[in-house]
C-alpha positions in Angstrom: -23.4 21.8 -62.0 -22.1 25.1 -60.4 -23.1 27.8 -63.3 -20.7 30.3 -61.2 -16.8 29.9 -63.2 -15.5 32.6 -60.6 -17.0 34.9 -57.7 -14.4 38.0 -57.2 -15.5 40.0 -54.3 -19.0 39.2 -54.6 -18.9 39.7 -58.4 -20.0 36.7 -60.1 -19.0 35.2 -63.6 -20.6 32.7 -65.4 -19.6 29.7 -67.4 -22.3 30.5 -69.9 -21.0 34.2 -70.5 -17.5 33.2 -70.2 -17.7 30.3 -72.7 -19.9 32.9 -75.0 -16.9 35.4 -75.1 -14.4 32.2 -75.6 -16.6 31.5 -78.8 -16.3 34.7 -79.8 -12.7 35.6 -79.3 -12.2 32.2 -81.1 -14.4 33.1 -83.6 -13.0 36.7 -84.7 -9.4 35.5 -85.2 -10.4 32.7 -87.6 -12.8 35.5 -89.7 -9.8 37.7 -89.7 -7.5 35.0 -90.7 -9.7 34.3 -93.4 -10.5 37.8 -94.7 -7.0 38.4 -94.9 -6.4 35.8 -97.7 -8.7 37.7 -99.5 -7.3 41.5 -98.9 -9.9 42.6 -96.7 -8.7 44.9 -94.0 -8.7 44.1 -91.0 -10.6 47.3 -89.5 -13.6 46.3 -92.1 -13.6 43.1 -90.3 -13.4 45.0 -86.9 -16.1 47.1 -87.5 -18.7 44.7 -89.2 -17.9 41.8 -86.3 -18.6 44.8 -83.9 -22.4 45.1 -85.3 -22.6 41.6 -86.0 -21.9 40.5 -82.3 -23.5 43.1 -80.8 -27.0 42.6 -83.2 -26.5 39.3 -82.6 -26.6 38.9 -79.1 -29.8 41.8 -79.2 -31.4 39.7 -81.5 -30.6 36.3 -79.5 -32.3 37.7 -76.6 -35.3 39.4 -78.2 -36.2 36.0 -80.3 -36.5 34.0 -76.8 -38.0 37.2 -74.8 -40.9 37.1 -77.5 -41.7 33.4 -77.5 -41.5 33.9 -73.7 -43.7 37.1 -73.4 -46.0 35.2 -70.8 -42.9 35.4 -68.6 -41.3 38.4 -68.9 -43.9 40.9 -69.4 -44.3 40.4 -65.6 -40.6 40.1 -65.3 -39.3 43.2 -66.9 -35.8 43.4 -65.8 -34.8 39.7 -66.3 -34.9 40.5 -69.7 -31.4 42.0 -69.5 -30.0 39.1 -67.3 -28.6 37.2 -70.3 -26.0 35.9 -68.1 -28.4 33.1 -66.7 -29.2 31.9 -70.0 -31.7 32.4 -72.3 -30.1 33.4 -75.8 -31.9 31.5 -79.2 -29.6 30.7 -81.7 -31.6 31.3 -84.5 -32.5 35.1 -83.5 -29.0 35.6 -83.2 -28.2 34.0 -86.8 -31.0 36.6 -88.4 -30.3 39.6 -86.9 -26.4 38.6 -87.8 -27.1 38.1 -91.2 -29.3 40.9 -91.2 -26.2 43.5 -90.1 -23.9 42.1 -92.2 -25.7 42.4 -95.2 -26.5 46.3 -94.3 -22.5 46.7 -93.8 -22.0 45.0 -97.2 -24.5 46.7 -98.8 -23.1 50.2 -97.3 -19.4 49.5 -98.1 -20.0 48.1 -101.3 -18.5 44.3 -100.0 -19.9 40.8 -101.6 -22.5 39.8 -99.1 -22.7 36.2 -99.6 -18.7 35.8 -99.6 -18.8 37.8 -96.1 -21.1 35.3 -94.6 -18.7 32.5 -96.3 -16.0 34.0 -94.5 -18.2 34.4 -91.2 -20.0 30.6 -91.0 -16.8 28.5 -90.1 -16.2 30.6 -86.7 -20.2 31.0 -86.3 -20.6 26.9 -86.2 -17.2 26.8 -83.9 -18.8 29.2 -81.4 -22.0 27.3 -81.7 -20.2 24.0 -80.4 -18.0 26.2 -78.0 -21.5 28.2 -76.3 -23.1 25.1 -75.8 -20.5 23.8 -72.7 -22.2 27.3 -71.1 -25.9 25.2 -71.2 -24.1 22.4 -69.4 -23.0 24.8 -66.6 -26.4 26.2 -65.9 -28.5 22.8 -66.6 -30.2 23.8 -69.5 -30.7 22.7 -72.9 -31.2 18.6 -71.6 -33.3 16.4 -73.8 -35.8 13.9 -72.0 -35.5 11.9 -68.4 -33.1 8.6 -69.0 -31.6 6.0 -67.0 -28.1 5.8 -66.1 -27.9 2.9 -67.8 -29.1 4.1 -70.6 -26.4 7.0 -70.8 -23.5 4.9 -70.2 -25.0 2.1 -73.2 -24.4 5.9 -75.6 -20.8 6.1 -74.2 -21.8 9.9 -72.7 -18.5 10.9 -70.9 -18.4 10.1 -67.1 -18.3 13.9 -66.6 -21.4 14.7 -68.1 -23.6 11.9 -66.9 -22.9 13.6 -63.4 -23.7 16.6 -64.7 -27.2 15.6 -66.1 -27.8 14.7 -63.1 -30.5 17.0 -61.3 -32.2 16.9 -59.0 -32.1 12.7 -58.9 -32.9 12.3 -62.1 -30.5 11.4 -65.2 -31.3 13.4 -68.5 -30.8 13.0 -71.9 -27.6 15.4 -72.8 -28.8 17.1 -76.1 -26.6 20.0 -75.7 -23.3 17.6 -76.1 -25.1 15.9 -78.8 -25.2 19.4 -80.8 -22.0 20.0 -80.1 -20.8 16.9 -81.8 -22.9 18.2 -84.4 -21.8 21.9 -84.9 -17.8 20.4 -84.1 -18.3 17.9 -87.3 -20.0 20.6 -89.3 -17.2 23.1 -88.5 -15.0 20.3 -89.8 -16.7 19.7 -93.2 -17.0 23.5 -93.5 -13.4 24.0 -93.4 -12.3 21.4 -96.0 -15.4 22.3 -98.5 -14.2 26.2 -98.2 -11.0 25.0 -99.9 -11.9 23.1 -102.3 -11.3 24.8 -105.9 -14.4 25.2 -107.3 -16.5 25.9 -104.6 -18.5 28.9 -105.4 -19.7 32.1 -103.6 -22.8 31.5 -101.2 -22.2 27.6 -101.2 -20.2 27.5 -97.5 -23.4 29.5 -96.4 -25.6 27.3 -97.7 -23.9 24.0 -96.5 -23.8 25.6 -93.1 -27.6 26.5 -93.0 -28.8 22.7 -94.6 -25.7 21.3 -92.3 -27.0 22.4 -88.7 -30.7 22.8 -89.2 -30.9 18.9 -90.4 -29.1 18.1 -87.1 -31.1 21.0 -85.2 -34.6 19.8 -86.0 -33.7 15.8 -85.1 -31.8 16.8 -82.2 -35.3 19.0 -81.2 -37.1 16.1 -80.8 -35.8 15.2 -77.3 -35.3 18.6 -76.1 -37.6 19.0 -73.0 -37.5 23.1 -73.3 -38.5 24.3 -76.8 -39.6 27.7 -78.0 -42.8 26.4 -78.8 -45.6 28.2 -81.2 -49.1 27.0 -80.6 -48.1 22.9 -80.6 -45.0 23.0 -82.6 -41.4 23.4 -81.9 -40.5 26.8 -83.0 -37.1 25.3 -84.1 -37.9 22.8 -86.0 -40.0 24.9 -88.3 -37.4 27.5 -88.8 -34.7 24.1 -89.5 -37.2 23.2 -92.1 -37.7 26.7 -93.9 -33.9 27.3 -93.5 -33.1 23.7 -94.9 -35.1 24.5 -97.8 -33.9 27.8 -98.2 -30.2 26.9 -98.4 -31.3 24.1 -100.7 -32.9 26.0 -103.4 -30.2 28.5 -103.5 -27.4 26.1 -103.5 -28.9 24.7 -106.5 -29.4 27.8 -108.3 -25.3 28.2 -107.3 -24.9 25.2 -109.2 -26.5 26.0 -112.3 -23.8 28.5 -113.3 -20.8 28.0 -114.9 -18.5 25.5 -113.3 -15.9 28.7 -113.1 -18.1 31.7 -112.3 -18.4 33.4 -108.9 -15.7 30.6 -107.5 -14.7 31.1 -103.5 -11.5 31.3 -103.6 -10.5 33.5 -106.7 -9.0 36.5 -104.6 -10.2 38.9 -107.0 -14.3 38.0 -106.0 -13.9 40.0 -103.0 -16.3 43.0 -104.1 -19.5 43.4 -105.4 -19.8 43.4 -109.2 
């Protein structure tokens, strides 16, 4: 696949940071959309999805740099060529959270409903960001035969595109797609339902993509790895069990307490 979308008098632009910016664009208007059911105004949301994205991407980049140190510490400036890949989900998601807690925390704001709020456009961009690891041939699972791609009804499209350098592989990066696509789905419909309570859509989203995250692992043929395990799947597990505990403890209070989408939760008590 040609990672280059457009080359404009020698300036090039890339599927991957293109398809980022789509996801985030995308993204922004469904959080405002949201936040506005709730009164928030829209220059809160403005300024905390400033932080957030900008954090986000930082901390994106720093989580692969470090699991990659062997690399770049002989390949200093690479480390700001984000363009050509190389941005881990999961350091974007912490240092995410991580800013818009501080901005709730600051301006007084619920922190778990702002993350409810946030997660729907977070799994969307997800699904949208990971067309940009088709463009630049990353992200692939194992070597497979043709055959074998066209027996899991891959899309013509993508077959040729997982083909490199005459050799078919296994399109994991489509497979979470589907994934973070049928999550964003379920996400939307549970946010609406009446007695969903604060902190639940968060935790749904955490169990919801780090189940699919560690299985889909398994074939991916470039993991962050630490020492002989998939750095990944160790962080799915924690953050599976994480969510899990706390959506219990969610549970355990009244069937009308802390509820979603009672307008009036939208600050701290």
């Amino acid at each position: 696949m040609n990672p280059v979308l457009i080359n404009i008098f020698g300036l090039e632009i890339k599927w991957y940071s293109f398809l980022i910016l789509i996801g985030i664009i995308i993204g922004f208007l469904l959080v405002i959309k949201e936040a506005k059911r709730f009164k928030i105004p829209k220059d809160t949301i403005f300024d905390m999805a400033f932080y957030a994205i900008i954090f986000g991407i930082i901390g994106a980049r720093l989580y692969y740099v470090l699991f990659n140190i062997s690399y770049y510490r002989y390949n200093l400036i690479e480390i700001l060529e984000i363009w050509n890949g190389g941005l881990a989900i999961h350091g974007g998601l912490i240092a995410g959270a991580l800013t818009i807690y501080l901005y709730a925390k600051k301006h007084k704001l619920n922190f778990l409903k702002l993350l409810d709020i946030t997660v729907p456009s977070v799994i969307l961009a997800q699904a949208i960001g990971r067309w940009g690891n088709f463009f630049n041939s990353e992200a692939h699972g194992f070597a497979t035969t043709l055959s074998e791609l066209k027996r899991l009804h891959i899309p013509k499209f993508i077959i040729n595109g997982m083909h490199i350098g005459g050799v078919y592989y296994l399109p994991t990066f489509y497979f979470e797609f589907l994934w973070c696509l049928l999550g964003f789905i379920i996400i939307i419909i549970v946010r609406r339902l009446k007695y969903v309570k604060i902190g639940e859509t968060t935790c749904i989203y955490a169990m919801w993509y780090s189940f699919g995250r560690f299985f889909i692992e398994v074939w991916r043929t470039d993991s962050l790895m630490l020492g002989g395990f998939k750095v990944a799947q160790i962080v799915s597990v924690a953050a599976f069990v994480g969510a899990l505990i706390i959506f219990m403890y969610l549970n355990s209070k009244g069937k009308y307490t802390n509820l979603y989408n009672d307008i009036n939760a939208r600050r701290q008590k």
